[in-house]
LUMZATI-124951 format. One record per residue (C-alpha): x, y, z. Coordinates in Angstrom, 3 decimals. Each point is the difference from the previous one (the first is absolute). Layout:
# residues N
atom px = X | py = Y | pz = Z .
...
***
This chain:
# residues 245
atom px = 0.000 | py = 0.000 | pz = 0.000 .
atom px = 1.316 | py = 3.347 | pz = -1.413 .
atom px = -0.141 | py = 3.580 | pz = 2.458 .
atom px = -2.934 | py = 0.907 | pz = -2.460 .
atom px = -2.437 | py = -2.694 | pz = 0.574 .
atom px = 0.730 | py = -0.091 | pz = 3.761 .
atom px = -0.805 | py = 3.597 | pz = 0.203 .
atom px = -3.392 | py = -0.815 | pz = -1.938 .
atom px = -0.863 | py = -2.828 | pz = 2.233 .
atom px = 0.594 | py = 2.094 | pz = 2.863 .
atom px = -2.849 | py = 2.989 | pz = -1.043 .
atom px = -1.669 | py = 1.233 | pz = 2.930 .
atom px = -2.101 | py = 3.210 | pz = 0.248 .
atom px = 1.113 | py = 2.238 | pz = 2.090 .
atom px = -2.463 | py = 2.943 | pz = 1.672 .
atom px = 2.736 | py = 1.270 | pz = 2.875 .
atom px = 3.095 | py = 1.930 | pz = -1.703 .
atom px = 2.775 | py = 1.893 | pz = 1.686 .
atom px = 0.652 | py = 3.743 | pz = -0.553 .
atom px = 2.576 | py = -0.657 | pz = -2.456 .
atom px = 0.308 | py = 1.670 | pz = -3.219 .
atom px = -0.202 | py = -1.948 | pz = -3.788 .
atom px = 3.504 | py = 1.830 | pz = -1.862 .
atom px = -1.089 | py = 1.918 | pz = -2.864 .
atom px = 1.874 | py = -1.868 | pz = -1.766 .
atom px = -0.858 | py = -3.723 | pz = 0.897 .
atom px = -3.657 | py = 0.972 | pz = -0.674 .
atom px = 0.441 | py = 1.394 | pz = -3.546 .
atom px = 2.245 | py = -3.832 | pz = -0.010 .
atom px = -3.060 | py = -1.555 | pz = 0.893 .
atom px = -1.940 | py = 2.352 | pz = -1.973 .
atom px = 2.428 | py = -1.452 | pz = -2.724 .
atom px = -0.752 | py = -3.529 | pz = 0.992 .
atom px = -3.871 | py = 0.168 | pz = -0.916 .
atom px = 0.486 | py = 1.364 | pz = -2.950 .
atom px = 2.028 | py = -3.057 | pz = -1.033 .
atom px = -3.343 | py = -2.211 | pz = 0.381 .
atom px = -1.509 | py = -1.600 | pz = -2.908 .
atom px = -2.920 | py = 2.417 | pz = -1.898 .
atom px = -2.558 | py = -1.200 | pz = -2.623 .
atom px = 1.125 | py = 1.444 | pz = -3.213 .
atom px = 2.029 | py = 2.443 | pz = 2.000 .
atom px = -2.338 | py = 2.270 | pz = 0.401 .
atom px = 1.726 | py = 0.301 | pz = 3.611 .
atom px = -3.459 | py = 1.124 | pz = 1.033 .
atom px = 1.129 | py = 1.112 | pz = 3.643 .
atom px = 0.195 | py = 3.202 | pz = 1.614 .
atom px = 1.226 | py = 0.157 | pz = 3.895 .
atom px = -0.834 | py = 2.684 | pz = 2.207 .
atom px = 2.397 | py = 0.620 | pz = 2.606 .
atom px = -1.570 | py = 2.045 | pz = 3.077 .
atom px = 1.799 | py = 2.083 | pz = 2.356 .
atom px = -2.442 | py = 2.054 | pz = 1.023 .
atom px = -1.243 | py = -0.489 | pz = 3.958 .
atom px = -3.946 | py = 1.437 | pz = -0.679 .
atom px = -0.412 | py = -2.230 | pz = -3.477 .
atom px = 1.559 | py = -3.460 | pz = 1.513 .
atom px = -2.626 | py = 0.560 | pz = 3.079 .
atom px = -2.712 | py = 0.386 | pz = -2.175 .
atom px = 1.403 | py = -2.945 | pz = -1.681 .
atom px = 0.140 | py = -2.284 | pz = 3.388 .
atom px = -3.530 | py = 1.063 | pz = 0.556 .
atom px = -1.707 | py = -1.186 | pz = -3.367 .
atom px = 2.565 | py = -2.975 | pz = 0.782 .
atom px = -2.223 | py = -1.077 | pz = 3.251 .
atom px = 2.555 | py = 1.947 | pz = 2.067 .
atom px = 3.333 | py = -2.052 | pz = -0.465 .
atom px = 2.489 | py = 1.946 | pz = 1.816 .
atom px = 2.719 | py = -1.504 | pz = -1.860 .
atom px = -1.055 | py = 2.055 | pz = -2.959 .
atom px = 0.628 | py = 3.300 | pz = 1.844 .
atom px = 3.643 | py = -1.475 | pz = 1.961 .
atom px = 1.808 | py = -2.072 | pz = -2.782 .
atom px = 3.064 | py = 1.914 | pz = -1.483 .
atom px = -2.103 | py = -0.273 | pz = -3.643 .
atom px = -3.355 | py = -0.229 | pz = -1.127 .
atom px = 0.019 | py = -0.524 | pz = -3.971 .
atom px = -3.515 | py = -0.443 | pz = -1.584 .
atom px = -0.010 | py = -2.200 | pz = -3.095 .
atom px = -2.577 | py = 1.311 | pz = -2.829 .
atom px = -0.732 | py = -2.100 | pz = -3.198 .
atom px = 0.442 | py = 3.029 | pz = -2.674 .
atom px = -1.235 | py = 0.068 | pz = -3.183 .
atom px = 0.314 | py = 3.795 | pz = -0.343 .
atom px = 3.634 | py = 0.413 | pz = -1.069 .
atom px = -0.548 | py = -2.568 | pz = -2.826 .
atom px = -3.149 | py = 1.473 | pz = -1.460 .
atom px = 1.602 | py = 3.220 | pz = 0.386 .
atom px = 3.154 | py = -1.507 | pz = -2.139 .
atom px = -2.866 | py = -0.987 | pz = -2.473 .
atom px = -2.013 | py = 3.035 | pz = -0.520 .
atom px = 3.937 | py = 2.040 | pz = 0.026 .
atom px = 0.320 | py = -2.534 | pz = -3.342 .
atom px = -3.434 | py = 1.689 | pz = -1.351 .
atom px = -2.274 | py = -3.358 | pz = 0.413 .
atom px = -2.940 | py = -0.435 | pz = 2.539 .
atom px = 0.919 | py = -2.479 | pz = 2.761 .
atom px = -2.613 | py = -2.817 | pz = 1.028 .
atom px = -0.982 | py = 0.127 | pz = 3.612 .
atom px = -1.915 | py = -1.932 | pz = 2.217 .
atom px = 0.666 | py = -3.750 | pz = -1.185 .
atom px = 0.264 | py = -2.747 | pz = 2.745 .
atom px = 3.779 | py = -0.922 | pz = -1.267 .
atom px = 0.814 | py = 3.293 | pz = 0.447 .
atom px = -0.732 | py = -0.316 | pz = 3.827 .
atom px = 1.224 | py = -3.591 | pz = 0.238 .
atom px = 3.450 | py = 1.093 | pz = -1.522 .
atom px = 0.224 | py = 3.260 | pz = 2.051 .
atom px = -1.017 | py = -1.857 | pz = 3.483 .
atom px = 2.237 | py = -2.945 | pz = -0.674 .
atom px = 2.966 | py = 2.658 | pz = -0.911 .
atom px = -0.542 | py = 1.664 | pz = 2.733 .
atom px = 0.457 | py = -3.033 | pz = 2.271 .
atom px = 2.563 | py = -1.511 | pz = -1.244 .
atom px = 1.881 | py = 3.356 | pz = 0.054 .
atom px = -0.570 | py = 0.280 | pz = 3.843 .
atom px = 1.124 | py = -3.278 | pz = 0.862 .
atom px = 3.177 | py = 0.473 | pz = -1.553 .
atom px = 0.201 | py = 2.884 | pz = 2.229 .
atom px = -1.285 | py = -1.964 | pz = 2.807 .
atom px = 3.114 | py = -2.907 | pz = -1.041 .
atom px = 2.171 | py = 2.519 | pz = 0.187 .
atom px = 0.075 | py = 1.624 | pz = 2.808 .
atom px = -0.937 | py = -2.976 | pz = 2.360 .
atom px = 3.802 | py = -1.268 | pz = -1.819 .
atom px = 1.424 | py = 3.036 | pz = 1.857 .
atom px = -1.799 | py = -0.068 | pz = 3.272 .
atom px = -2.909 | py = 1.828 | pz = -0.285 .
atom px = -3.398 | py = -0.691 | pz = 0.643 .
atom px = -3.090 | py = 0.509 | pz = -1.960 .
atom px = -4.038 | py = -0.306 | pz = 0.430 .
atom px = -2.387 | py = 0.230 | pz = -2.847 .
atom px = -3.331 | py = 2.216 | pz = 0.583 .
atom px = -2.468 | py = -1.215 | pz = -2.218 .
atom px = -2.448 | py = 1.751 | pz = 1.788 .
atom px = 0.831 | py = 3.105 | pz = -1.607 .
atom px = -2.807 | py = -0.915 | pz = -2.270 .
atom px = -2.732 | py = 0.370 | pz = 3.221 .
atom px = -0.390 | py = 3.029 | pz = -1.486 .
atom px = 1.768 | py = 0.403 | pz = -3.595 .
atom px = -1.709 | py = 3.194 | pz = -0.785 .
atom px = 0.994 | py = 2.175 | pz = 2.893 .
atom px = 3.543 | py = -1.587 | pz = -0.513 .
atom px = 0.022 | py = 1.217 | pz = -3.968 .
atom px = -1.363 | py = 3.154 | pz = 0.745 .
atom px = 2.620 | py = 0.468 | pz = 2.729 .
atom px = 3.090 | py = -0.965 | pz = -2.155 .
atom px = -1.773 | py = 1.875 | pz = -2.609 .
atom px = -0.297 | py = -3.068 | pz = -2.713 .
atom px = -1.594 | py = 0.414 | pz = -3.210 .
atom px = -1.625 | py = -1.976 | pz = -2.438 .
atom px = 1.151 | py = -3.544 | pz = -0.821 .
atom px = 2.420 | py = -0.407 | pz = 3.632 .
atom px = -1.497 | py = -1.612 | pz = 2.557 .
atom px = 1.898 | py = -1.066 | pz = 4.078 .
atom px = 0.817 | py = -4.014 | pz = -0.112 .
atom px = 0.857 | py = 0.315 | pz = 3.475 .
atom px = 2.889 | py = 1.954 | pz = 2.433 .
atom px = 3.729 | py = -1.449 | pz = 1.357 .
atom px = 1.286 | py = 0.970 | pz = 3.128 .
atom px = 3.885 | py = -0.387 | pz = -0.321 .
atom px = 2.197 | py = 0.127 | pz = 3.518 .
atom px = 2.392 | py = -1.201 | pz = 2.047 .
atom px = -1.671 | py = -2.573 | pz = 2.018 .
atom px = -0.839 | py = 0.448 | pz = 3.791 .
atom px = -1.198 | py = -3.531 | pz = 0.178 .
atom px = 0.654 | py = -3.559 | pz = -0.742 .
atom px = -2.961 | py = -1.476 | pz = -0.591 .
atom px = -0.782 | py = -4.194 | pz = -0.798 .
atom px = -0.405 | py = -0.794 | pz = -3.821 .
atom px = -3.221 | py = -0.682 | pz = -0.520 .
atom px = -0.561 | py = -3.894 | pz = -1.329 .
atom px = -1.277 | py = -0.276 | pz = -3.620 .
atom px = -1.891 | py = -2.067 | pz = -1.583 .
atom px = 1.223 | py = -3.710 | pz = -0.705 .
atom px = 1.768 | py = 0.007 | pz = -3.678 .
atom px = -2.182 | py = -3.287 | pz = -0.636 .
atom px = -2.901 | py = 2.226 | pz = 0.403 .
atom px = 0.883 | py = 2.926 | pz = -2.079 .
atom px = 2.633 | py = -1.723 | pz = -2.817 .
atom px = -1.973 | py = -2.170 | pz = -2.756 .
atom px = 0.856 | py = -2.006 | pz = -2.915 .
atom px = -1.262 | py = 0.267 | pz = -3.085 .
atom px = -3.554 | py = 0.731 | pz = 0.802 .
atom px = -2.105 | py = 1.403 | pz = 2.868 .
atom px = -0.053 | py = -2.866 | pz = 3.034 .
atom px = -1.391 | py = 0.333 | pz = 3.283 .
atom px = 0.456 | py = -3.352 | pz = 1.121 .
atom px = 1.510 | py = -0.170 | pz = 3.137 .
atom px = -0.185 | py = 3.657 | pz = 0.934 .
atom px = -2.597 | py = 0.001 | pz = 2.906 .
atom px = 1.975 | py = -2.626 | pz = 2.405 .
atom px = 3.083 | py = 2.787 | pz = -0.659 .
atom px = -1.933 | py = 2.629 | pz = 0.248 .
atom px = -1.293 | py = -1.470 | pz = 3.429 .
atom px = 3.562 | py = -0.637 | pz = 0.943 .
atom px = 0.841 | py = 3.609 | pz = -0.658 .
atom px = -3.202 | py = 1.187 | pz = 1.406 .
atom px = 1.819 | py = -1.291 | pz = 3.296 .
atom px = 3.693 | py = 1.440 | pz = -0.429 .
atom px = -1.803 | py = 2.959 | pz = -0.814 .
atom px = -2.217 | py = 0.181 | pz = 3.122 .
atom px = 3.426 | py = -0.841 | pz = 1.802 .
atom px = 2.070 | py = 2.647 | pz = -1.343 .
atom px = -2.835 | py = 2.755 | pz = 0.737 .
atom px = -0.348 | py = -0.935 | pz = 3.395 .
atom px = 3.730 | py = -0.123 | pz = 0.626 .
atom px = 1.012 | py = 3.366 | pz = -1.816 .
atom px = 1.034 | py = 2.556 | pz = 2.439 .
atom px = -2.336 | py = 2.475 | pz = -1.212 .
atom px = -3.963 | py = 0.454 | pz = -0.714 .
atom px = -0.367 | py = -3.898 | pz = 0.801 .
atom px = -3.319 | py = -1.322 | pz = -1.203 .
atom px = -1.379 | py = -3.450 | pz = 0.026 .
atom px = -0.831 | py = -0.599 | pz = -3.936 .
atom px = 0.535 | py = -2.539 | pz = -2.559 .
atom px = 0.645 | py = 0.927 | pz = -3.871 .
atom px = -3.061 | py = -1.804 | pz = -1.155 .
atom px = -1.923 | py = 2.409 | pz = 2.447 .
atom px = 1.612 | py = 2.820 | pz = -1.209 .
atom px = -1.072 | py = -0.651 | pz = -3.412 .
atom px = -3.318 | py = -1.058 | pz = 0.688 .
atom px = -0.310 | py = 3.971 | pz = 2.273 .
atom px = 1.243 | py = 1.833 | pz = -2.751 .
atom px = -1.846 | py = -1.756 | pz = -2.817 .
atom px = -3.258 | py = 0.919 | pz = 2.110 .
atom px = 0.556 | py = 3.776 | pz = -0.162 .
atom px = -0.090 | py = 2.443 | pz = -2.985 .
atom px = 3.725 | py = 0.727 | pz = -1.444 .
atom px = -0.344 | py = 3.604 | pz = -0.625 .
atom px = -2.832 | py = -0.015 | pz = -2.243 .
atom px = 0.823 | py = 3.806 | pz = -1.048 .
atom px = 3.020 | py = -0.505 | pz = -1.994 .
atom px = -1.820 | py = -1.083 | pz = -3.007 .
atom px = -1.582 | py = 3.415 | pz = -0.201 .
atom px = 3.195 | py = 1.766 | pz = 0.818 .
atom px = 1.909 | py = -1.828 | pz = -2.412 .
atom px = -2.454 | py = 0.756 | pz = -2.943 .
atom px = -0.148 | py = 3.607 | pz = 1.349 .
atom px = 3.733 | py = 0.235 | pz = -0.118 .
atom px = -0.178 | py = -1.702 | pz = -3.409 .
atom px = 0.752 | py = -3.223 | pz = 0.342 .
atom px = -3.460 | py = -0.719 | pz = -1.838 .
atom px = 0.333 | py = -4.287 | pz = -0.438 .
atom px = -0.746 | py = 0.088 | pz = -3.024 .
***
């Protein structure tokens, strides 16, 4: 096993960072990193927005549910899928862009992640620690209008970058069995390892030395599968002009 795929197989989130500072220049390296991910007809449909400012990242922890880890990590970069720049490059060339097609989301969301977690590979290879805020999208709208997106950009989701100030367990995945296939689509097998999991799970969330809970995967599957998964970003995407079509 190579330093790289240890460092992957150790991922934790981490919500607790020390006061230290990201260099300048190890963030525009990371910066650097992303960019080197794989994009779908290199459209490099990404745009990151880096915020320093104290009033916008406490608006942003509060449309995030209140994550304080948004307002203390040393960065807080917002990933946007961006189709902007490119139909801007296409109406510079004196043709009208198409807008609004599903592929052009797909391709822009898929950019944008696999930009971040080249970020997110990086810097965990030089210490630091990261956590993802999906929940940036609670409320996508106030978010655009505060980083003042326009048409055809949408939030994916924030990434607190820091210096960790704790040491969390890694969280056990699912068995490969359960998740690697061959040649076609099999489920055989997979609900005596999902049980089995179900209890390492329920083990490992007991045991963890912070927010313990007693809960098995299967149950928290079956809880979030029962609630509505923010039913407004259909209309928010269409408004921002990500149509679907």
């Amino acid at each position: 096993m190579n330093q790289t795929i240890e460092s992957l197989l150790k991922h934790k989130s981490i919500r607790k960072f020390r006061n230290d500072p990201v260099n300048a220049d190890l963030l525009n390296l990371l910066v650097s990193a992303g960019q080197s991910a794989a994009s779908s007809s290199f459209f490099q449909a990404v745009t990151i927005i880096r915020i320093t400012d104290h009033e916008i990242r406490r608006q942003l922890a509060s449309i995030a549910g209140n994550q304080e880890q948004v307002k203390f990590a040393a960065e807080f970069l917002i990933f946007c899928a961006d189709f902007n720049r490119s139909k801007k490059c296409c109406e510079g060339n004196g043709q009208t862009a198409t807008e609004g097609f599903t592929e052009q989301f797909i391709v822009s969301t898929v950019d944008a992640a696999l930009y971040a977690q080249n970020v997110v590979v990086a810097a965990e290879s030089v210490g630091l620690g990261i956590c993802y805020i999906g929940a940036i999208r609670n409320n996508p709208k106030a978010a655009s209008n505060l980083l003042h997106l326009p048409q055809n950009v949408y939030p994916v989701f924030g990434l607190c970058i820091g210096y960790p100030a704790e040491d969390p367990a890694v969280k056990p995945r699912l068995p490969i069995s359960v998740v690697l296939k061959e040649n076609n689509y099999n489920s055989q097998g997979d609900a005596s390892e999902i049980a089995a999991y179900d209890r390492i799970l329920k083990k490992y969330y007991e045991n963890r030395s912070d927010n313990q809970k007693s809960q098995t995967w299967s149950g928290q599957m079956t809880e979030l599968l029962q609630k509505e998964a923010r039913p407004h970003m259909r209309g928010f995407l269409t408004a921002q002009g990500f149509k679907m079509k």
